[in-house]
N, C-alpha and C positions, 0 to 999 in steps of 0.2 A: 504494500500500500504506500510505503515510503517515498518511495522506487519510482513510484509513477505519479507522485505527487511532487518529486524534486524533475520528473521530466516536464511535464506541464508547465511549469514557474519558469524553468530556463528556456521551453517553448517561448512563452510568453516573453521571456525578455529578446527573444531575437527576432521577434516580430517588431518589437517596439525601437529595438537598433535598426530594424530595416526601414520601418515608417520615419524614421528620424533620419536616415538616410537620404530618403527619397522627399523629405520636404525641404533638407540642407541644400541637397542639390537645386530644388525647386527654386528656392531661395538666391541662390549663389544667381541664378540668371534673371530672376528678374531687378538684382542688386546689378547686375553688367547688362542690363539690356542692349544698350549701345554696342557695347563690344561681342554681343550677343550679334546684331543685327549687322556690323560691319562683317565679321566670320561670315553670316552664310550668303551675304552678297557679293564676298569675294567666290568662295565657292561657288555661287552660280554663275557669275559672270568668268570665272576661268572656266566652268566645265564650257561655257557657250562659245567660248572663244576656242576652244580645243575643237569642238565639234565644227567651226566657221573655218579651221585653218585645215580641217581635214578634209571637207569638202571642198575647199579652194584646190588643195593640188590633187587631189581626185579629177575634177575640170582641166586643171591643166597638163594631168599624163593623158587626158582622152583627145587632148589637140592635137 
């Protein structure tokens, strides 16, 4: 009965390490929003530009 009453408790505490996790995290971006929103604009516009410079010399091996 012990046994599975010290399982539970520490069940219990590593749900509450993960919810405290996962709201640190939550936290941490909306404290860097900016820096937040500069990251995935770089990353968008370098994937678009990757995909603009591959279809450019794709056009230019078919001339």
């Amino acid at each position: 009965m012990e046994y599975t009453e010290e399982n539970l408790l520490t069940l219990e505490v590593r749900k509450e390490n993960k919810e405290r996790l996962d709201k640190k995290f939550i936290k941490k971006i909306y404290e860097h929003k900016w820096m937040s929103m500069i990251i995935l604009s770089l990353v968008i516009l370098s994937s678009i530009n990757v995909i603009m410079v591959y279809h450019f010399f794709k056009i230019l091996q078919n001339i």
